[in-house]
C-alpha positions as CSV (number, residue, x, y, z in Angstrom):
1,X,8.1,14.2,12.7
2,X,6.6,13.7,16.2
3,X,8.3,13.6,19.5
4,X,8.9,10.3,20.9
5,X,6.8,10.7,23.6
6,X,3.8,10.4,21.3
7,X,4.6,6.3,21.9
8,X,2.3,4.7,24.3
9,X,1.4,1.2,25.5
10,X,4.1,-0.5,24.1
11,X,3.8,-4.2,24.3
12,X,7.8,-4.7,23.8
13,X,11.0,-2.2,25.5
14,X,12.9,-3.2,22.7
15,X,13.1,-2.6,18.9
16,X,13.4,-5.8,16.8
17,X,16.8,-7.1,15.9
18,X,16.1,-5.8,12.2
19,X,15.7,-2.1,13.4
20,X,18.8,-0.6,12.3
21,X,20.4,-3.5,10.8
22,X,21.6,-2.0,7.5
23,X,21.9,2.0,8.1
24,X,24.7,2.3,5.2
25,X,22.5,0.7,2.6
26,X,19.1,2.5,3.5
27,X,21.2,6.1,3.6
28,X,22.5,5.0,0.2
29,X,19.5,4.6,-1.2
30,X,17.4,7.4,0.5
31,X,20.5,9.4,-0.8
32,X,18.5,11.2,-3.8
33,X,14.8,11.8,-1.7
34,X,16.9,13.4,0.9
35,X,18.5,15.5,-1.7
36,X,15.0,16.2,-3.6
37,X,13.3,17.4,-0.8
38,X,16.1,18.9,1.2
39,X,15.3,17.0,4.0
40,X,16.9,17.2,7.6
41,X,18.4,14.2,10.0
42,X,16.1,12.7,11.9
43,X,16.6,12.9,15.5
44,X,17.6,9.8,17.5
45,X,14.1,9.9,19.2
46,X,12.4,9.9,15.9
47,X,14.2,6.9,14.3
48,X,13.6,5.1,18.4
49,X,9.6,5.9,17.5
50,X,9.9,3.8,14.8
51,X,11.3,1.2,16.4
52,X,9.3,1.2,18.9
53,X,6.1,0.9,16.2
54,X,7.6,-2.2,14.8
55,X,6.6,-3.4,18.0
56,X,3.0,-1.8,18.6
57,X,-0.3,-3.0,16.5
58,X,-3.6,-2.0,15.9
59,X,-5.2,-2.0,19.3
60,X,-9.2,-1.0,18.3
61,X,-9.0,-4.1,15.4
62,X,-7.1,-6.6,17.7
63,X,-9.8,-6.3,20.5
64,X,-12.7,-6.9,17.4
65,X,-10.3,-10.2,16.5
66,X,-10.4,-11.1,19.8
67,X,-14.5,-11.2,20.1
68,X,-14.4,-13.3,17.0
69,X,-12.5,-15.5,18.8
70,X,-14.6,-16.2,21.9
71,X,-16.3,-19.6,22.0
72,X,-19.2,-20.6,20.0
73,X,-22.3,-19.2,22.3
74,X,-21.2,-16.6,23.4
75,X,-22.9,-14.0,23.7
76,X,-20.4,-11.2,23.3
77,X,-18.6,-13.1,20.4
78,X,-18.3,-11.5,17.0
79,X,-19.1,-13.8,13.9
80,X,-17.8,-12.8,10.2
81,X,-21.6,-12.6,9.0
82,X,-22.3,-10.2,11.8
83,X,-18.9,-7.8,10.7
84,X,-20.3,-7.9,6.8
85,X,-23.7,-6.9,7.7
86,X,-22.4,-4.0,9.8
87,X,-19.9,-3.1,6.7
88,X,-22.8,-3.2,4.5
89,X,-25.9,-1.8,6.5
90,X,-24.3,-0.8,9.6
91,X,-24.4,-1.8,12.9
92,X,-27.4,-3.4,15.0
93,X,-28.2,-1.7,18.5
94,X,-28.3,-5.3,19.6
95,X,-24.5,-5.9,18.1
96,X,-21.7,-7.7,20.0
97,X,-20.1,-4.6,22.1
98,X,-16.5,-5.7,20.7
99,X,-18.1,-4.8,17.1
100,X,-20.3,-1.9,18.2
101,X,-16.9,-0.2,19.7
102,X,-15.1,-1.1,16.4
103,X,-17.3,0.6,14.4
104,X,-18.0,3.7,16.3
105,X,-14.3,3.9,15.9
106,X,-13.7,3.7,12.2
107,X,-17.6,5.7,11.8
108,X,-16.5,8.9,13.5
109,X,-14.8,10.6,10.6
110,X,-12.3,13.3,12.1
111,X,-13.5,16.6,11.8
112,X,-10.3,17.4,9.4
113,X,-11.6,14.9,6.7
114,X,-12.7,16.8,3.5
115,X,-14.7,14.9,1.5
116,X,-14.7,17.2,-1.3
117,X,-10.7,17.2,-1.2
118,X,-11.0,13.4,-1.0
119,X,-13.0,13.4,-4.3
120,X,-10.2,15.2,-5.9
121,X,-7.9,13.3,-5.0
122,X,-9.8,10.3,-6.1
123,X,-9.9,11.9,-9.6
124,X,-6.7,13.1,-9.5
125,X,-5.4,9.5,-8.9
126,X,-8.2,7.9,-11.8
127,X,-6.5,10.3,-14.2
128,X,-2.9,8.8,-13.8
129,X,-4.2,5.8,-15.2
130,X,-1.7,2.5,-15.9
131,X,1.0,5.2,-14.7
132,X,-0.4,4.5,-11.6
133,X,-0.2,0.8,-11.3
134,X,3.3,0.6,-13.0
135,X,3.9,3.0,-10.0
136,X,2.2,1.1,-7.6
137,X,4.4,-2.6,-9.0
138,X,7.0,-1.4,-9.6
139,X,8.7,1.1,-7.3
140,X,6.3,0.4,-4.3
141,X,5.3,-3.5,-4.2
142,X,8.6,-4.9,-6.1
143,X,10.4,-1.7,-4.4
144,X,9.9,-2.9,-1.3
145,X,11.1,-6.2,-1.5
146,X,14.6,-5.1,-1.2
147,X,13.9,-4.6,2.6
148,X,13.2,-7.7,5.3
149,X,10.4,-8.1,7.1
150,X,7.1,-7.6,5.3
151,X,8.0,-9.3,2.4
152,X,9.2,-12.4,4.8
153,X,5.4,-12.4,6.1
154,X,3.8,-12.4,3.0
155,X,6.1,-15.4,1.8
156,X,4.9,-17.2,4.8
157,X,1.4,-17.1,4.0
158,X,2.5,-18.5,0.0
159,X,2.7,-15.1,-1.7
160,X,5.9,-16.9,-3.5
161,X,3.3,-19.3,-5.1
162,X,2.4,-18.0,-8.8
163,X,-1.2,-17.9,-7.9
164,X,-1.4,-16.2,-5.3
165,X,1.0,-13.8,-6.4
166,X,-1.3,-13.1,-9.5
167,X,-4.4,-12.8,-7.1
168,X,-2.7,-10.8,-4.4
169,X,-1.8,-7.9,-7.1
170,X,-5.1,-7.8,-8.1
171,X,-6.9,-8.0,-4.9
172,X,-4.6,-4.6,-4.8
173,X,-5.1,-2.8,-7.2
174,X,-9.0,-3.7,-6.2
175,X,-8.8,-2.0,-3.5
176,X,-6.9,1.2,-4.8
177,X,-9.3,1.4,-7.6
178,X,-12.1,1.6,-5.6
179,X,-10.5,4.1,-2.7
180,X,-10.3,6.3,-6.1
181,X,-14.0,6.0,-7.2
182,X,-16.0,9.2,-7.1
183,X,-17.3,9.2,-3.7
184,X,-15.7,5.7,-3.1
185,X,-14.3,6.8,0.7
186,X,-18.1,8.0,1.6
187,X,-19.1,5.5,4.3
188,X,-20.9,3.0,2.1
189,X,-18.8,3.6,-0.9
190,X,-16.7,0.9,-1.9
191,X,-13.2,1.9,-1.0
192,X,-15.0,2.8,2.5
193,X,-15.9,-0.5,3.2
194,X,-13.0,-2.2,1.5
195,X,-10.4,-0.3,3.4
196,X,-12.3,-1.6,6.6
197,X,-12.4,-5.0,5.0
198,X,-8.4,-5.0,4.8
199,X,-7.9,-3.3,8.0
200,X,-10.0,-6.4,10.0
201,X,-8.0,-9.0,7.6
202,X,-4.5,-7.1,9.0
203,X,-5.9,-8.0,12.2
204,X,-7.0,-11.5,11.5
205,X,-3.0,-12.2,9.5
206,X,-1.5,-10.5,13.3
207,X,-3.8,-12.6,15.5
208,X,-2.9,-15.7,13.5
209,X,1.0,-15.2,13.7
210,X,1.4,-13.6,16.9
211,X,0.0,-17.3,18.2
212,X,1.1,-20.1,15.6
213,X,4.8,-20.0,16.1
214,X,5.9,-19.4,13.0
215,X,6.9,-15.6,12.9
216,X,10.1,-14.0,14.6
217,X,8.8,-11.2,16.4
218,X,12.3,-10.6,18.1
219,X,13.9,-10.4,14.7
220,X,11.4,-9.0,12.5
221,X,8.6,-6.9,15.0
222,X,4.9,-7.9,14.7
223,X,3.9,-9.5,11.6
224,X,1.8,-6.4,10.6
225,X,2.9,-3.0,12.6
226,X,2.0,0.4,12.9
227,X,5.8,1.1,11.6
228,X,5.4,-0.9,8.2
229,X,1.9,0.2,8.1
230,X,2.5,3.8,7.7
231,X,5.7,3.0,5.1
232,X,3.2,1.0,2.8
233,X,0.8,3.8,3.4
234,X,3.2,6.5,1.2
235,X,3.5,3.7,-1.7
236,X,-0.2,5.2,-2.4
237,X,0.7,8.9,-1.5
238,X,4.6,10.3,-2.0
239,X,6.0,7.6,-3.6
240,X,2.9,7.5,-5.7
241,X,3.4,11.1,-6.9
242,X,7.6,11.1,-7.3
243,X,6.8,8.0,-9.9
244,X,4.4,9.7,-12.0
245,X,6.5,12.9,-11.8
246,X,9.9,10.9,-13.1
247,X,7.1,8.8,-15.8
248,X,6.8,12.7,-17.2
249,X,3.4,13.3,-15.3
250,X,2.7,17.1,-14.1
251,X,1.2,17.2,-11.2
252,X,0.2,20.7,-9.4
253,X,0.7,21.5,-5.7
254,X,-3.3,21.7,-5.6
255,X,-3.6,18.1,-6.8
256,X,-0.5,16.8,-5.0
257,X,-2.3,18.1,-1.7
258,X,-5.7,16.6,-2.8
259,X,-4.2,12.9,-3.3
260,X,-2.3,13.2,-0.2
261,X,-5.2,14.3,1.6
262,X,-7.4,11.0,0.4
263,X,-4.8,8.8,1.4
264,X,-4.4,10.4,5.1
265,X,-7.9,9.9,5.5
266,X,-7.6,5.8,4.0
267,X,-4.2,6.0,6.8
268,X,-6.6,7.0,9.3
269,X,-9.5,4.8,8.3
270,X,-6.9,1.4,8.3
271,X,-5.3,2.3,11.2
272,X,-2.2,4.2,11.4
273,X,-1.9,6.2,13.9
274,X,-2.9,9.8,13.5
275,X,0.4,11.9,13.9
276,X,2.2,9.7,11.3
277,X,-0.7,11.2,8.8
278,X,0.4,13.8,6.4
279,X,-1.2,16.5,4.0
280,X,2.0,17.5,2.1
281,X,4.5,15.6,0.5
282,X,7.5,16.4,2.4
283,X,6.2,15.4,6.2
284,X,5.6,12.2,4.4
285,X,9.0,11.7,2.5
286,X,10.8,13.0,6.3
287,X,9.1,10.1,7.8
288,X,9.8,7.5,4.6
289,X,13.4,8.7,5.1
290,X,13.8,8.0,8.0
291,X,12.1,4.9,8.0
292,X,14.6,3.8,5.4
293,X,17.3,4.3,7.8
294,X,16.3,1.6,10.4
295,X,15.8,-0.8,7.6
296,X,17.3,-3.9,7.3
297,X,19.1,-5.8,4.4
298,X,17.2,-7.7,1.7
299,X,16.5,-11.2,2.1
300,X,16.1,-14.3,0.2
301,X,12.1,-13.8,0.2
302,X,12.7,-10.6,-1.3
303,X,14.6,-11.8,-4.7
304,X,11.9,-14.8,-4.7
305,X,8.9,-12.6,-4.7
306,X,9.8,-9.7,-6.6
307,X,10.5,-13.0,-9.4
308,X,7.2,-14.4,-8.7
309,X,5.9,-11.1,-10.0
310,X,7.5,-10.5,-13.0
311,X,6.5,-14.6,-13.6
312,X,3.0,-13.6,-12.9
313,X,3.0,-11.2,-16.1
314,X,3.2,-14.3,-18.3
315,X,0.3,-16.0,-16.6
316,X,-2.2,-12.7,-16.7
317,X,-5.2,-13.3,-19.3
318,X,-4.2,-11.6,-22.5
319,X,-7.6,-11.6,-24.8
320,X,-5.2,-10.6,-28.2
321,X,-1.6,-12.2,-29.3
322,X,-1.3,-13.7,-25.6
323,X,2.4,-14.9,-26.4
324,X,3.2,-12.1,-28.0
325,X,1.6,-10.0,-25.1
326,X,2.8,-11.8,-22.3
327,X,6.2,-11.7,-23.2
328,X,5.9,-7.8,-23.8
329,X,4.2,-7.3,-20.5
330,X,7.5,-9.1,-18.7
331,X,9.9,-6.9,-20.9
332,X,8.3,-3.7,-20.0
333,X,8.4,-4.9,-16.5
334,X,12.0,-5.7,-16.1
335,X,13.0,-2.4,-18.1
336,X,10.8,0.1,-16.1
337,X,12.4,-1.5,-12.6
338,X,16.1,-1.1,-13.7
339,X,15.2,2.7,-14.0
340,X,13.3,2.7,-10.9
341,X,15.7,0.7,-8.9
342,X,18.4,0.9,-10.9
343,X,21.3,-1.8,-11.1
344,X,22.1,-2.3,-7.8
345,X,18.3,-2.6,-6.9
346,X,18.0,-5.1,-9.5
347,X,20.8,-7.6,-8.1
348,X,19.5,-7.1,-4.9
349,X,16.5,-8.7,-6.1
350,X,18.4,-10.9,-7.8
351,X,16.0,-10.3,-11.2
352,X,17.2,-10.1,-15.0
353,X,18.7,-6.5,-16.0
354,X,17.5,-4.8,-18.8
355,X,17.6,-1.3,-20.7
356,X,15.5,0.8,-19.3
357,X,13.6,1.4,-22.7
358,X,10.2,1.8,-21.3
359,X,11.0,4.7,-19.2
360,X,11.5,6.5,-22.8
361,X,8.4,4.9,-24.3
362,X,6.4,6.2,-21.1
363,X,7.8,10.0,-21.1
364,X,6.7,10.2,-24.4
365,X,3.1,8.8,-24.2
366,X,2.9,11.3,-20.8
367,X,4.2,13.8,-22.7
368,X,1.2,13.7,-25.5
369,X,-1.6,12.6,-23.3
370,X,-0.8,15.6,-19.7
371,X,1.3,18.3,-21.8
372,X,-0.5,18.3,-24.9
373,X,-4.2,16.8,-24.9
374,X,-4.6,17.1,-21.1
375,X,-4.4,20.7,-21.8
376,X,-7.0,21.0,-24.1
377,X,-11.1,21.7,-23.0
378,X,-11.6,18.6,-23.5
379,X,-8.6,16.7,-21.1
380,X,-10.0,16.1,-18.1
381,X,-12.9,13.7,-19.9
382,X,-9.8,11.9,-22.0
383,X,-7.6,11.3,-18.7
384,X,-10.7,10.4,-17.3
385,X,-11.3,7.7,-20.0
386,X,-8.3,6.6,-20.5
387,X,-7.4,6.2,-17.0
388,X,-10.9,4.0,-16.6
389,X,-9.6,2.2,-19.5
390,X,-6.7,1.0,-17.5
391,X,-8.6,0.0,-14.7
392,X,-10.9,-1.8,-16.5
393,X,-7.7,-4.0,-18.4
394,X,-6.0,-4.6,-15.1
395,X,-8.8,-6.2,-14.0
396,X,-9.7,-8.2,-17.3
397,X,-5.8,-9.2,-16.9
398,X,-5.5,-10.3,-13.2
399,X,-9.3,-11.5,-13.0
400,X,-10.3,-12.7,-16.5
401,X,-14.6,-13.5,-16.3
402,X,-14.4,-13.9,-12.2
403,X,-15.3,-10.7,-10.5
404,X,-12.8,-8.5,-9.5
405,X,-12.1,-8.7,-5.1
406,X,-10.3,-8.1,-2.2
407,X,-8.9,-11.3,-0.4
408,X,-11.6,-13.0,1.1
409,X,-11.7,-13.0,5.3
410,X,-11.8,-16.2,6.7
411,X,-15.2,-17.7,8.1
């Protein structure tokens, strides 16, 4: 990790309250990536770094927000139709400066980006198909709900409401489908403009809470942050790749570093600042580790959302034996977090425990489709098909007929 002198402009000289709140329980359960990856202790001025981050935002989006929220006339202001029309075609020479600067900012592509790497990684992530989004729900979104903070903001803005649990999950998995289309993080390609899309609506949720009173900054940091940025940046990349692995998926050094390459560049492109960017597995899990460190305890929003979640399984559109279906879907659910989180991350959560029967059902169905038919001459174009297949059903599921999208920004 960095030195802490890589921390500037700080708009607090203090760490939120939650920083460091529970170090016994996040050592606990960091206990077995520690061990893994034979990670060291992080220094005192790496875990302050992250405490001061809970405390820093994204500077280059935050001055676009603030153009969009000069008054009506203006001629420097920003309007939402003038950001989509640069997303989409690029930007005017006439352009607000605010948006101008913006988007020379996210345009000029660091010369260590590797397109070609990023388009291996993009198939490298198509081809872990539903292991991918069990991955994603399970030890990542539902994961992380065992930890205050984030999950506090998104039960302010109604994520605990059915609904918008069920569309939040899929405006998700939106995005991560299309960061892992074939030439997807190309400048017009979707997951290009979609991860610019969710890096201006970070801004927009900041800007909002930062003034309306009803977020804790002392207590909980800034509603979004460069530190919680970066940790839900490695549910995509190393955490990613350690839940395949223990669903019975091989994956090669060569495709390890291709995936984590894509998702540095989507860091970079949404925000996260560039030394807390990593092309190997183990710089990431030394950071994730230590992040886990400074944690704090669960709270009540975490038990309620990760609840909502499972709940949203019976609610998805299931086109055969929907009853029959649903009810599957929530079982599978349950029994793939107990082995994920095992039982103590299940009462934290406060959800039903269960055998962890799916984790058997998945090892074998890995076991056939990357041991013994990815293998073959023709295994890249079945992984490749089965993993669209998945896509395609996620999105059937969360969106029904409507078409599929990322949460819409606000006019």
């Amino acid at each position: 990790m960095p030195s802490v002198e890589a921390v500037v402009d700080r708009p607090f000289s203090s760490p939120p309250k939650r920083y460091g709140a529970a170090p016994h329980r996040g050592r606990r359960i960091g206990r077995m990536l520690k061990t893994y990856w034979r990670l060291d202790e992080p220094s005192d001025e790496q875990l302050a770094m992250i405490g001061a981050r809970l405390m820093r935002r994204d500077e280059p989006a935050a001055a676009l927000v603030a153009a969009m929220r000069r008054p009506e006339g203006d001629s420097q202001r920003v309007s939402m139709r003038d950001f989509h029309s640069a997303l989409e075609h690029g930007v005017a020479d006439d352009a607000p400066a605010a948006l101008r600067e913006f988007f020379a900012t996210v345009e000029e592509t660091p010369d260590w980006v590797d397109l070609a790497l990023c388009d291996r990684g993009a198939r490298v992530n198509r081809q872990f198909g539903r292991n991918a989004s069990d991955v994603l729900l399970q030890l990542g979104l539902i994961g992380g709900y065992r930890f205050g903070g984030p999950v506090d903001l998104l039960a302010e803005t109604g994520g605990l409401r059915t609904a918008t649990a069920k569309r939040r999950l899929g405006e998700t998995q939106t995005w991560a489908i299309a960061v892992a289309q074939d030439g997807g993080m190309r400048r017009f390609g979707e997951g290009w403009k979609l991860t610019v899309h969710v890096r201006l609506m970070h801004a927009l949720v900041n800007d909002s809470f930062e003034r309306n009173g009803r977020w804790d900054s002392e207590q909980w940091g800034l509603p979004i942050n460069q530190a919680d940025l970066a940790a839900t940046l490695n549910l995509f990349s190393g955490a990613l790749l350690m839940g395949v692995r223990a669903l019975g998926v091989p994956v090669g050094r060569e495709d390890s570093r291709a995936l984590m390459h894509l998702w540095k560049y989507v860091g970079w492109l949404i925000g996260v600042d560039d030394d807390w960017l990593f092309d190997d597995e183990r710089s990431q899990h030394a950071l994730s580790y230590a992040v886990l460190l400074v944690q704090s305890d669960v709270t009540p929003a975490g038990g309620q959302l990760a609840n909502a979640l499972v709940d949203v399984q019976s609610d998805l559109d299931y086109r055969r034996f929907p009853r029959f279906a649903a009810r599957y879907e929530r079982e599978r659910l349950l029994s793939m977090l107990e082995g994920f989180l095992g039982p103590r991350g299940m009462r934290d959560l406060r959800l039903p425990q269960r055998l962890p029967w799916a984790f058997g059902s998945a090892l074998l169905r890995n076991t056939v489709n990357y041991r013994i038919i990815g293998r073959t001459p023709l295994g890249d174009r079945y992984l490749e098909w089965r993993g669209k297949a998945a896509a395609d059903l996620a999105m059937r599921r969360h969106f029904g007929r409507d078409a599929a999208e990322v949460g819409k920004l606000p006019v």
